[in-house]
Z-matrix of the N, CA and C atoms (Angstrom, degrees):
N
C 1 1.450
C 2 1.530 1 109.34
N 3 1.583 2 114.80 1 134.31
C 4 1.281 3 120.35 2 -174.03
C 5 1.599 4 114.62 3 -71.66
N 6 1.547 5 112.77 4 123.75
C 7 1.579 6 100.65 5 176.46
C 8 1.775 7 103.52 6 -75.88
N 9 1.446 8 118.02 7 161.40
C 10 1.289 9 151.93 8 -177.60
C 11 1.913 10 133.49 9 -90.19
N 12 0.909 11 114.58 10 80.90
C 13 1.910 12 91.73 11 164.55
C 14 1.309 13 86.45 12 -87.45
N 15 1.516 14 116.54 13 134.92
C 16 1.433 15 143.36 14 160.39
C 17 2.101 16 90.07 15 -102.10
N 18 1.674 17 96.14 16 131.39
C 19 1.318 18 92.81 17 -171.87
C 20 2.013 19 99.11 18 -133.53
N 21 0.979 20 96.86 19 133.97
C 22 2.184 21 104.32 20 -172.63
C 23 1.963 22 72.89 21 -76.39
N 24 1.315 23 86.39 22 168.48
C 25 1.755 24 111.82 23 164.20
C 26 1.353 25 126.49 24 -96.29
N 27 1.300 26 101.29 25 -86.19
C 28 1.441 27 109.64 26 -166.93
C 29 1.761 28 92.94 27 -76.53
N 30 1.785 29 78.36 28 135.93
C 31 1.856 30 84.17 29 176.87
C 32 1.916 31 98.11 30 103.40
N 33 1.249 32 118.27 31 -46.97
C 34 1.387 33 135.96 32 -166.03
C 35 1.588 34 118.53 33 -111.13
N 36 1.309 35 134.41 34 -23.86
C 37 1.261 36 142.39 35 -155.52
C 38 1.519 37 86.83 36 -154.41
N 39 1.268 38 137.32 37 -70.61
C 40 1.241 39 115.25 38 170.94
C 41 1.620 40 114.59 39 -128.88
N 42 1.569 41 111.55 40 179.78
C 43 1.275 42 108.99 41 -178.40
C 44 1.690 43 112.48 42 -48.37
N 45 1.743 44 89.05 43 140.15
C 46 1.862 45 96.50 44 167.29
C 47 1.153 46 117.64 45 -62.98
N 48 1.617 47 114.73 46 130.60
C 49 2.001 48 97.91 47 173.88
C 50 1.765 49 109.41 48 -81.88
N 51 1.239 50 109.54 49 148.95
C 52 1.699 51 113.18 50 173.24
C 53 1.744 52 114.76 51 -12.87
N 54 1.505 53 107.60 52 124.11
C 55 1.615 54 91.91 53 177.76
C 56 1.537 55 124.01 54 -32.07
N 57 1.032 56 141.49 55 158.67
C 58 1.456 57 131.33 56 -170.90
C 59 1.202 58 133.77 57 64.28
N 60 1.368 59 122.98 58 -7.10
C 61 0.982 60 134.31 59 -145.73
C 62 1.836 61 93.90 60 -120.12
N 63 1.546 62 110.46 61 172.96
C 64 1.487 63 104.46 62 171.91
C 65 1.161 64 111.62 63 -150.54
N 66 0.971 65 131.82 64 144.19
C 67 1.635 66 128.88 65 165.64
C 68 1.735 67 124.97 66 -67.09
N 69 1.208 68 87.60 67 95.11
C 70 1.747 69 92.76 68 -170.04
C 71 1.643 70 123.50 69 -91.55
N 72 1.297 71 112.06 70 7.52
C 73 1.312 72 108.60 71 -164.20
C 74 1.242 73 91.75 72 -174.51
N 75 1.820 74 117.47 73 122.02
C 76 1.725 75 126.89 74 150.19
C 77 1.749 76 100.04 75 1.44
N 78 0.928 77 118.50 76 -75.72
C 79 1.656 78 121.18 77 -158.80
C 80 1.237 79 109.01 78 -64.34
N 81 1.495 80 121.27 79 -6.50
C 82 1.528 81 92.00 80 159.45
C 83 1.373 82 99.91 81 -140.74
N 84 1.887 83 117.67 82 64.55
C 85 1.072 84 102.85 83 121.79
C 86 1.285 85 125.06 84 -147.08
N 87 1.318 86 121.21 85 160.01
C 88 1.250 87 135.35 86 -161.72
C 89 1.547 88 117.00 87 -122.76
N 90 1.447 89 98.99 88 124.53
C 91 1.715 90 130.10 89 -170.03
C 92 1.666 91 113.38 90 -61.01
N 93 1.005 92 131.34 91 71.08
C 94 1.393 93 128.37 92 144.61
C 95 1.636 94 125.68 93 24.20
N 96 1.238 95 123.01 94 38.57
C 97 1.628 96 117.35 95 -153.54
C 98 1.665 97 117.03 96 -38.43
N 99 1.833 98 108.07 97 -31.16
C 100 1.379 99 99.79 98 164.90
C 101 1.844 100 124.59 99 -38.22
N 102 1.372 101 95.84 100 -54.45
C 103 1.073 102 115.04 101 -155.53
C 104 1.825 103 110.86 102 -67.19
N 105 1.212 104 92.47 103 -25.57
C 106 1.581 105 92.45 104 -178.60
C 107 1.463 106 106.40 105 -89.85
N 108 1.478 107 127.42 106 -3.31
C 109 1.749 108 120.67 107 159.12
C 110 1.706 109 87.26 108 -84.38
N 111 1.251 110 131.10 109 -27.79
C 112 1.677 111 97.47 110 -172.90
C 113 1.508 112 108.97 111 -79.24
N 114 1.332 113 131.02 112 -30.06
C 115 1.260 114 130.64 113 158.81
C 116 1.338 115 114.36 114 -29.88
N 117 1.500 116 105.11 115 -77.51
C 118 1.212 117 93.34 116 177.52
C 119 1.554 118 138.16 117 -54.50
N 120 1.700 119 133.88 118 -29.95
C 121 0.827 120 113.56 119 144.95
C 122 1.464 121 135.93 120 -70.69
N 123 1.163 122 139.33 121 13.18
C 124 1.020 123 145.81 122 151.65
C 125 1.610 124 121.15 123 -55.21
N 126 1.370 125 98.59 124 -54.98
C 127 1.803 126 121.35 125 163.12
C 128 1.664 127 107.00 126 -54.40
N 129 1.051 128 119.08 127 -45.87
C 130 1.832 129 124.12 128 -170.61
C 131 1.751 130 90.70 129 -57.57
N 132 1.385 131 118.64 130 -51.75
C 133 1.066 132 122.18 131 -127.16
C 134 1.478 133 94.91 132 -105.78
N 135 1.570 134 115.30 133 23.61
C 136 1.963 135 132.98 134 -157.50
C 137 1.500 136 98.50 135 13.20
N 138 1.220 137 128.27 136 65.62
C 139 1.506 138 102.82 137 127.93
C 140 1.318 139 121.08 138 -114.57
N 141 1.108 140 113.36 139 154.60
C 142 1.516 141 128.37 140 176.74
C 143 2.062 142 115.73 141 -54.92
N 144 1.350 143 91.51 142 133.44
C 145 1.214 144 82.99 143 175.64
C 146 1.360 145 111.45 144 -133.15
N 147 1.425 146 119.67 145 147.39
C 148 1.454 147 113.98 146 -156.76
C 149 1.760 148 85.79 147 -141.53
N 150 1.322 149 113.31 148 153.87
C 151 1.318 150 139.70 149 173.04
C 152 1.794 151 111.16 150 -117.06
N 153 1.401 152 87.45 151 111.21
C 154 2.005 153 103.57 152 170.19
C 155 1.542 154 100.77 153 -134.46
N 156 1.477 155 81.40 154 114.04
C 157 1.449 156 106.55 155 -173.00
C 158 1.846 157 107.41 156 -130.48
N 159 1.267 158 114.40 157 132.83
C 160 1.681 159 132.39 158 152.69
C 161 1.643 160 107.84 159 -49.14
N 162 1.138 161 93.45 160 104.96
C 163 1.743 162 101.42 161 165.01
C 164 1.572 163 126.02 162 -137.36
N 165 1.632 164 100.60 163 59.29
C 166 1.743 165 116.86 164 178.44
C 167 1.462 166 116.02 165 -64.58
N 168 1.448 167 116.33 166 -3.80
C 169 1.313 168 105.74 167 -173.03
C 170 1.521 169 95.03 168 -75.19
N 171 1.504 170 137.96 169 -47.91
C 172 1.358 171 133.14 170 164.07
C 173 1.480 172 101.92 171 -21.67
N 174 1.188 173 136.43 172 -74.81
C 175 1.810 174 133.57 173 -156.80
C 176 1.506 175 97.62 174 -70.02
N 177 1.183 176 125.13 175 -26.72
C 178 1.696 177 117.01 176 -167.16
C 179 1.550 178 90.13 177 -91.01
N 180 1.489 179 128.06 178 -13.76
C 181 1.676 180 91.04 179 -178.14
C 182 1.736 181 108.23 180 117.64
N 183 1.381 182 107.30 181 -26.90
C 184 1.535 183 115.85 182 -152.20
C 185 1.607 184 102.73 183 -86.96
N 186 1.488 185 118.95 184 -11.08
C 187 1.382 186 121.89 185 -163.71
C 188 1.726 187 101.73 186 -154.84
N 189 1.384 188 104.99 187 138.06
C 190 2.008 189 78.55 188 163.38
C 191 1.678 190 101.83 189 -109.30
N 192 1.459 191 90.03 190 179.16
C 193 1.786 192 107.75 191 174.16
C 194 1.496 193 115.46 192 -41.70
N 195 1.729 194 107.51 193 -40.85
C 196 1.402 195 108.54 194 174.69
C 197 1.563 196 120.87 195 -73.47
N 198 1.125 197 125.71 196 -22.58
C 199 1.214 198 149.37 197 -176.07
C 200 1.576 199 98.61 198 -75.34
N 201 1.726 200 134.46 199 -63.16
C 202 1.563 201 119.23 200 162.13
C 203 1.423 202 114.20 201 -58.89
N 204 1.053 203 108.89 202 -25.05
C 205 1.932 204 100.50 203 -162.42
C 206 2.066 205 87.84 204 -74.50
N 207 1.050 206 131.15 205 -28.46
C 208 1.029 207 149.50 206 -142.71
C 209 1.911 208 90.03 207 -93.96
N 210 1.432 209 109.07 208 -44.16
C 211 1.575 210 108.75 209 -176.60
C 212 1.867 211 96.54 210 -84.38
N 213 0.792 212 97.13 211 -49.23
C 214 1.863 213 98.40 212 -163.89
C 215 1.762 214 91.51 213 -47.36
N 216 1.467 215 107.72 214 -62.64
C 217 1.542 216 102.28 215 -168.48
C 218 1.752 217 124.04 216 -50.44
N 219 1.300 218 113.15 217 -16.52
C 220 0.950 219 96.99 218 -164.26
C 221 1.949 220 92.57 219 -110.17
N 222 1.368 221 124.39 220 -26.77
C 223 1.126 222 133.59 221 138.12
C 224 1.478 223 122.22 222 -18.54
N 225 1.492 224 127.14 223 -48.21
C 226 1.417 225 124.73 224 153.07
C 227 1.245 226 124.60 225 -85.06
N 228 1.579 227 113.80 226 -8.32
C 229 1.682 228 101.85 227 173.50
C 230 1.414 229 102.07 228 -70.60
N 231 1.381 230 127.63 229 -54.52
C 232 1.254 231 153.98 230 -157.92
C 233 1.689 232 95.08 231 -67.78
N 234 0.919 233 128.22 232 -54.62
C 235 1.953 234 128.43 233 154.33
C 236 1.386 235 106.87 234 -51.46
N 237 0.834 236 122.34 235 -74.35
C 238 1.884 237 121.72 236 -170.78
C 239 1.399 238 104.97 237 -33.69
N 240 1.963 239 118.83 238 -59.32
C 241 1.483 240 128.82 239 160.28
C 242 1.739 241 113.97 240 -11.75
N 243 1.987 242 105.24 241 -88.39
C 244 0.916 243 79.88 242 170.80
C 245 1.848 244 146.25 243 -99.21
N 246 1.479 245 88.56 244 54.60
C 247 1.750 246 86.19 245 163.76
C 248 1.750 247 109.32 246 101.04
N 249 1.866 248 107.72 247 -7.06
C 250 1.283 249 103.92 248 -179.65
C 251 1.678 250 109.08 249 -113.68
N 252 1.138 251 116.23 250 157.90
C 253 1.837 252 132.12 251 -147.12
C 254 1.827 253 85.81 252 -124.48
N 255 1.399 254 107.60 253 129.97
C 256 1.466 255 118.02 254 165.93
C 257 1.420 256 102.54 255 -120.10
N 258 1.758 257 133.33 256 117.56
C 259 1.528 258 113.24 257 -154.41
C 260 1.486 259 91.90 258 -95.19
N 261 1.298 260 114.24 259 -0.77
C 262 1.423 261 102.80 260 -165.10
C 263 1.803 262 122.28 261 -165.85
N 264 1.050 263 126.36 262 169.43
C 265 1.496 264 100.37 263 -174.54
C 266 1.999 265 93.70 264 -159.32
N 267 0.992 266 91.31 265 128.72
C 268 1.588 267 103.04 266 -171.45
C 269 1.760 268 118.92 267 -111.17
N 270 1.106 269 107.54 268 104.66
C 271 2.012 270 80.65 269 -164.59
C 272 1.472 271 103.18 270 -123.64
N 273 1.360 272 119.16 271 152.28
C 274 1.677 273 114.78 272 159.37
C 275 0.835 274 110.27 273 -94.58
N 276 1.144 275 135.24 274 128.94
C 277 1.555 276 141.87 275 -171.76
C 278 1.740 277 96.63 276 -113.43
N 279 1.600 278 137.00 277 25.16
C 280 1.580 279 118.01 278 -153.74
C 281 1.723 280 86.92 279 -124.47
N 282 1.303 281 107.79 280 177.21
C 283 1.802 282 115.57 281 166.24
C 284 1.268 283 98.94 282 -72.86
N 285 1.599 284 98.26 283 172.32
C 286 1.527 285 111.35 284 169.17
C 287 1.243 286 104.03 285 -58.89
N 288 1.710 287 119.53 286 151.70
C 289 1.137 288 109.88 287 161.52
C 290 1.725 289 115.52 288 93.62
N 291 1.147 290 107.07 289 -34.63
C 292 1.955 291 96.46 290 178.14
C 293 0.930 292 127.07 291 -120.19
N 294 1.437 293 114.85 292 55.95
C 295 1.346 294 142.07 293 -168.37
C 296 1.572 295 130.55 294 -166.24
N 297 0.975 296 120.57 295 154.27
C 298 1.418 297 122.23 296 160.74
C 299 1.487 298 118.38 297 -112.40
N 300 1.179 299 117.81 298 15.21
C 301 1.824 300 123.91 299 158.83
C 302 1.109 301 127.37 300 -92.71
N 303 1.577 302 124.87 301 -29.41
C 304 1.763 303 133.24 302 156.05
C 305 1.219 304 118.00 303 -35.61
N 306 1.290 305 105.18 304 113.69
C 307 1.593 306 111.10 305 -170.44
C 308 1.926 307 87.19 306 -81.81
N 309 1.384 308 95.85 307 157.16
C 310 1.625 309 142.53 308 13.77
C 311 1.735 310 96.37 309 -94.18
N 312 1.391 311 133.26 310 59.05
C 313 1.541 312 140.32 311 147.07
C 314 1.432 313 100.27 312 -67.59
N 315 0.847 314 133.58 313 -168.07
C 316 1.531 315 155.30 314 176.00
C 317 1.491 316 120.01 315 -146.56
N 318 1.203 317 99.08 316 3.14
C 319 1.509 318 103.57 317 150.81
C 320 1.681 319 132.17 318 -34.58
N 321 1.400 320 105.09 319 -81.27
C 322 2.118 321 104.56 320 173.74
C 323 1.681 322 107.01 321 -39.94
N 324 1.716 323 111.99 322 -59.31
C 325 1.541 324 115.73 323 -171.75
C 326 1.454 325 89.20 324 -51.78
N 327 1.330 326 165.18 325 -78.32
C 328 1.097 327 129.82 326 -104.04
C 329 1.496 328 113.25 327 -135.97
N 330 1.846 329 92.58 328 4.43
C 331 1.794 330 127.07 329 156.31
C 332 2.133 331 97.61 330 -63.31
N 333 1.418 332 83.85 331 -58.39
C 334 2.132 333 92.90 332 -169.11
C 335 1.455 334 109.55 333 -73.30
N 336 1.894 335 124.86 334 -15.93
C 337 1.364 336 111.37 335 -162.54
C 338 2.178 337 85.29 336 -101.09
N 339 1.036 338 93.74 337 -7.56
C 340 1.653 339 85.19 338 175.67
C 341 1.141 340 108.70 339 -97.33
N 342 1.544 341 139.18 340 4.05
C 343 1.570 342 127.34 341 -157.26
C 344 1.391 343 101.41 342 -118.27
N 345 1.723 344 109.95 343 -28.77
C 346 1.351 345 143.01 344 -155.12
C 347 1.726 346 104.99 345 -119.40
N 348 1.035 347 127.43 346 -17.85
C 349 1.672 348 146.49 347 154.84
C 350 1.782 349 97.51 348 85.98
N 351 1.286 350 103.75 349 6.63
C 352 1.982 351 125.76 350 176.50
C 353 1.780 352 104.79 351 -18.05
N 354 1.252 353 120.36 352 114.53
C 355 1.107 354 120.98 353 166.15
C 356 1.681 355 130.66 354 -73.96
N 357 1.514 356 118.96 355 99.10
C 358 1.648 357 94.58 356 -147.85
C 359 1.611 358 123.55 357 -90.95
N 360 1.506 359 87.83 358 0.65
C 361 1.633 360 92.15 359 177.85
C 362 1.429 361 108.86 360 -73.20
N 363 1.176 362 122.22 361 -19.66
C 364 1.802 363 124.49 362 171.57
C 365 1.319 364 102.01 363 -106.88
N 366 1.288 365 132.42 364 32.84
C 367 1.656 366 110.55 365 155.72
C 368 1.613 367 105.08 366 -125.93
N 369 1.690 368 85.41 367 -152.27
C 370 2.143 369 78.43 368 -156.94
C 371 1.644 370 84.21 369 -147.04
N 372 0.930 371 88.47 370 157.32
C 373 1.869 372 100.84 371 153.67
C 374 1.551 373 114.96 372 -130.36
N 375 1.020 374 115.96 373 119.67
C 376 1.641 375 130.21 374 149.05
C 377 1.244 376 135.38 375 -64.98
N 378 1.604 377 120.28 376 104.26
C 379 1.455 378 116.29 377 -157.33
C 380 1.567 379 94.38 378 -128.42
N 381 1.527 380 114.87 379 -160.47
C 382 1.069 381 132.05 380 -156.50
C 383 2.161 382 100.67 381 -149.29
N 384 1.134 383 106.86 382 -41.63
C 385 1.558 384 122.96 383 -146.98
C 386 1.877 385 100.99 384 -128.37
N 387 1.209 386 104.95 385 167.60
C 388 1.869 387 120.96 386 -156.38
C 389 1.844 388 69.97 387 -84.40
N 390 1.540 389 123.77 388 -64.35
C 391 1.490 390 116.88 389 -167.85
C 392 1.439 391 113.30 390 -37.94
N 393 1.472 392 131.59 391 -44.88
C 394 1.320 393 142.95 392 154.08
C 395 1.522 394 114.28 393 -12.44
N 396 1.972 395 91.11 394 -89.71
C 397 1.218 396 99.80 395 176.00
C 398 1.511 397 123.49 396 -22.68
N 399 1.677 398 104.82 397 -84.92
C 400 1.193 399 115.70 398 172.82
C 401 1.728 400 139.52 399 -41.51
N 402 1.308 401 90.11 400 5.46
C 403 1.878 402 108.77 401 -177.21
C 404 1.841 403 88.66 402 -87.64
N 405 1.532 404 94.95 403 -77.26
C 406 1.518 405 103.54 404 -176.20
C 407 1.680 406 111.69 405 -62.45
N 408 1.538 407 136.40 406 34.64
C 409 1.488 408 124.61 407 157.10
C 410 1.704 409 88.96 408 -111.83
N 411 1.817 410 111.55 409 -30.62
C 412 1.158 411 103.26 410 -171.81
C 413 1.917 412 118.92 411 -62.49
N 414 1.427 413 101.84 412 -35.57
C 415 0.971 414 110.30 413 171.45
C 416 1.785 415 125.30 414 -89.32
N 417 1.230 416 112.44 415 28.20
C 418 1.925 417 113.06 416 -149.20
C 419 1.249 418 129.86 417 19.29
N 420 1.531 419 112.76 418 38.32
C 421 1.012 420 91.50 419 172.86
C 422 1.972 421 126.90 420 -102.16
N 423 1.633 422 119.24 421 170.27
C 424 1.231 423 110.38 422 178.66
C 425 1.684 424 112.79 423 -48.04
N 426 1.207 425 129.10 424 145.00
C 427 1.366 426 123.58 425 176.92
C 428 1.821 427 118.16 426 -138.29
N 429 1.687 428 87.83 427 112.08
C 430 1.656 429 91.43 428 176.91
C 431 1.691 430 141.36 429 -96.53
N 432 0.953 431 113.14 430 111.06
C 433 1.916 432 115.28 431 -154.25
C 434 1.357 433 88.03 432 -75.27
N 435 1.701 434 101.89 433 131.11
C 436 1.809 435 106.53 434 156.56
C 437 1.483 436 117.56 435 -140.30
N 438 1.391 437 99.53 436 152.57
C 439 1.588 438 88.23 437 -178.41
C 440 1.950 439 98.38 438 -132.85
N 441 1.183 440 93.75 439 122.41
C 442 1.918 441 107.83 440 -178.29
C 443 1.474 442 107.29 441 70.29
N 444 1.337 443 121.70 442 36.73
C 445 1.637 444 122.10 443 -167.11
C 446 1.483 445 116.67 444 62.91
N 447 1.487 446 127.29 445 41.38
C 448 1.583 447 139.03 446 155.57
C 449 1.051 448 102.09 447 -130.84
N 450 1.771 449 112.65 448 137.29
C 451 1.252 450 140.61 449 172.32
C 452 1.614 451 106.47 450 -60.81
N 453 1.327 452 116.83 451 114.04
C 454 1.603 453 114.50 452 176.47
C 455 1.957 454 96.17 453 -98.22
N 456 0.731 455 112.44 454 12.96
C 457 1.685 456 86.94 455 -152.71
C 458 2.115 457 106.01 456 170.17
N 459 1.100 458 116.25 457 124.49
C 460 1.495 459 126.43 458 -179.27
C 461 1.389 460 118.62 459 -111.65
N 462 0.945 461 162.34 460 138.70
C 463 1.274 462 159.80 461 -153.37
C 464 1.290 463 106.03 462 -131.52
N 465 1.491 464 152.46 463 146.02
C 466 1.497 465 123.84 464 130.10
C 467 1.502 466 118.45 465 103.99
């Protein structure tokens, strides 16, 4: 069974937008350069890495489906470029509340560890936020706090 980095986005993969705020468009967001050497060793080192990320601005109106499908894609061209592999990308796109994929649910983790056969007692998630945290205790998994691509904090 394949081990896992499960990785949050915004905040983690690229800059956080202003609390409240969302990243609605390629142009405003911006790639983490840490983060794309940990990708890549992540890739050296074959584990799978998957992205579960909160994306309510879709349900509020503020973005459409084409509008994320539109950031992620070009988000992995721009990774693939330099040399790092995203195998997968998991998102909630719903309000609070009408779902069981809104992290900290365990919905995406256990949507990607069944699709992907992900072993979760050896993987990790990389977050940014307490919702984070609380995704990976919901799911046991190891959990690593970062803030601007530095490790604040290890879990597990």
């Amino acid at each position: 069974m394949p081990r896992c980095v499960f990785l949050d986005r915004d905040g983690v993969i690229n800059v956080k937008p202003p609390a409240g705020d969302y990243i609605r468009s390629w142009e405003a967001f911006h790639l983490i350069p840490t983060m794309v050497d940990w990708i890549r060793l992540f890739n050296a080192l074959d584990l799978l890495v998957i992205v579960v990320t909160n994306q309510r601005g879709v349900a509020r109106g503020l973005m459409s489906q084409s509008d994320l499908d539109r950031i992620h894609e070009v988000m992995l061209e721009r990774l693939a470029v330099a040399g790092a592999r995203i195998d997968d990308i998991f998102c909630c796109i719903h309000a609070e509340g009408t779902c069981d994929c809104r992290k900290p649910r365990p919905g995406m983790v256990l949507e990607a560890a069944s699709k992907w056969n992900i072993d979760l007692k050896t993987s990790i998630l990389i977050g940014d936020s307490p919702v984070d945290r609380r995704l990976a205790q919901a799911c046991n998994l190891k959990f690593v706090a970062v803030d601007e691509g530095r490790i604040t904090e290890v879990v597990g």
